[in-house]
C-alpha positions in Angstrom: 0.0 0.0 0.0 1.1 3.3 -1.2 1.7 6.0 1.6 -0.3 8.8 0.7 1.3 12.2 -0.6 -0.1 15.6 0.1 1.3 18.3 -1.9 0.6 22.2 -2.4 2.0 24.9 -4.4 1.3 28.4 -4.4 -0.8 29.7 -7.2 -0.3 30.1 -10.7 2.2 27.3 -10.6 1.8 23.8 -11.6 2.0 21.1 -9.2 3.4 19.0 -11.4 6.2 21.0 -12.7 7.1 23.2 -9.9 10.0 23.8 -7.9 10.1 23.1 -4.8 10.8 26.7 -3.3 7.2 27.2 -5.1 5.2 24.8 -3.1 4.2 25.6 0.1 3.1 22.2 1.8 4.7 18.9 1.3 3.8 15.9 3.4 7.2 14.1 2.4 8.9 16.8 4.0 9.4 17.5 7.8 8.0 21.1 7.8 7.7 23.4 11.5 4.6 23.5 13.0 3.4 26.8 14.9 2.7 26.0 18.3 2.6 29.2 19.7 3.4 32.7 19.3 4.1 35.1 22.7 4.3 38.9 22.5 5.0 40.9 25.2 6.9 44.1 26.5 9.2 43.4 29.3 10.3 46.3 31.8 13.9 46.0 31.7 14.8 47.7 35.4 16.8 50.7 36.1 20.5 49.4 36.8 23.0 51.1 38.6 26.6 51.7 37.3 28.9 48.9 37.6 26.1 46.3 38.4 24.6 44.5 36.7 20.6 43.4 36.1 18.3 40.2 34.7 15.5 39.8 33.2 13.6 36.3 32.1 10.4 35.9 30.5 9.1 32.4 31.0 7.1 30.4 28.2 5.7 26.9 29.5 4.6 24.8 26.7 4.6 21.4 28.7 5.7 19.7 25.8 8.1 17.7 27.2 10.6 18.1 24.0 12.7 20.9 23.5 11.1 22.2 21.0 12.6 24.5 18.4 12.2 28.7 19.4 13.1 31.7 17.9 12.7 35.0 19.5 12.9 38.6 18.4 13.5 41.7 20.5 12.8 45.6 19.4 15.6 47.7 19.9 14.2 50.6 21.9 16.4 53.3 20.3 16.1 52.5 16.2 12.6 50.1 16.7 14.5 47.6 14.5 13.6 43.9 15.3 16.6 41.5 16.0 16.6 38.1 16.0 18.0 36.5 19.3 20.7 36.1 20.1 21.3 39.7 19.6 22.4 42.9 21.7 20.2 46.1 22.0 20.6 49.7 22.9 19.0 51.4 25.8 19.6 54.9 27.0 21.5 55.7 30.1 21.8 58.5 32.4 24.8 60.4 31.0 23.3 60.3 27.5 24.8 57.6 26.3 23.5 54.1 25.4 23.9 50.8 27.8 24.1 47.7 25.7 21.6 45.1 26.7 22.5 41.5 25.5 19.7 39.0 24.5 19.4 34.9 24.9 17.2 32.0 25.0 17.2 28.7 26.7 15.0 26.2 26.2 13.9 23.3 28.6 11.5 20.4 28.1 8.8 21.9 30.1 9.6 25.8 29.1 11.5 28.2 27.3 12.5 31.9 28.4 14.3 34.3 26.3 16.6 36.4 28.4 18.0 40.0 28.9 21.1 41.3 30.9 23.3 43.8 31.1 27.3 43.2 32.2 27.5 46.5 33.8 31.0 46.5 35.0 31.5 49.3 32.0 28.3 50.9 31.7 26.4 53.7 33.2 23.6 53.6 35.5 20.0 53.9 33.9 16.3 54.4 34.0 14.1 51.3 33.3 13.0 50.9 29.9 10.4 48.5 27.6 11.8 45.8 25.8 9.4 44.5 22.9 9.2 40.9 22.4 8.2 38.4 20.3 8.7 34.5 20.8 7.6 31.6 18.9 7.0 28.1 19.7 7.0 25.3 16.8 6.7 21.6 17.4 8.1 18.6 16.1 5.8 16.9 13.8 7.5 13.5 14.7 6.6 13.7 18.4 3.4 15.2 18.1 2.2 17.7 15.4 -0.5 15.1 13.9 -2.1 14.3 17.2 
């Protein structure tokens, strides 16, 4: 017995002549899965010169997988998104800019993106919003079809 094939492509092509950057589902293909998108602005605290601060925005997904995340941060002072890893820019209190530096982990039960400063250079400055946005995807082998 034949294992059934699902295929798409996007329109105005032919499925049966098509490249493959053109289709846009394949079932023979392991493809990401969307399990969940978070967005969010985190208060990154006023830090004081020398020392410096931490910042972890949880995500449980109870998946018990690691499942695969990306995460993008907004830097405050341009409003350009970054893909994490990354570094930002926030103000500080001698008009200059503090450099915020931006991570994930992820766990089998939860993931977090984080954001620290290494202050041992910088100036001291106000708190400031962080925008985030985090995305979840599963693994279609464990459980995407169930």
């Amino acid at each position: 017995m034949a294992i059934p094939v699902i295929k798409t492509v996007r329109e105005g092509y032919d499925i049966t002549t098509a490249a493959v950057r053109n289709f846009t589902l394949d079932s023979t293909k392991n493809q990401l899965k969307r399990y969940e998108i978070v967005e969010g602005t985190a208060t990154f605290p006023a830090t004081t010169a020398g020392v410096g601060t931490y910042v972890i925005i949880s995500i449980p997904h109870e998946l018990g997988y690691r499942p695969f995340f990306m995460a993008y941060v907004k830097d405050p002072l341009s409003s350009n998104w970054r893909s994490v890893p990354s570094t930002v820019a926030i103000n500080d209190n001698i008009g200059g800019t503090s450099t915020v530096f931006c991570a994930t982990t992820q766990g089998i039960y939860e993931s977090a993106l984080e954001m620290y400063t290494i202050q041992l250079l910088e100036d001291a400055s106000e708190a400031q919003d962080i925008d985030y946005k985090c995305i979840i995807f599963i693994d279609p082998t464990k459980d995407a079809w169930s």
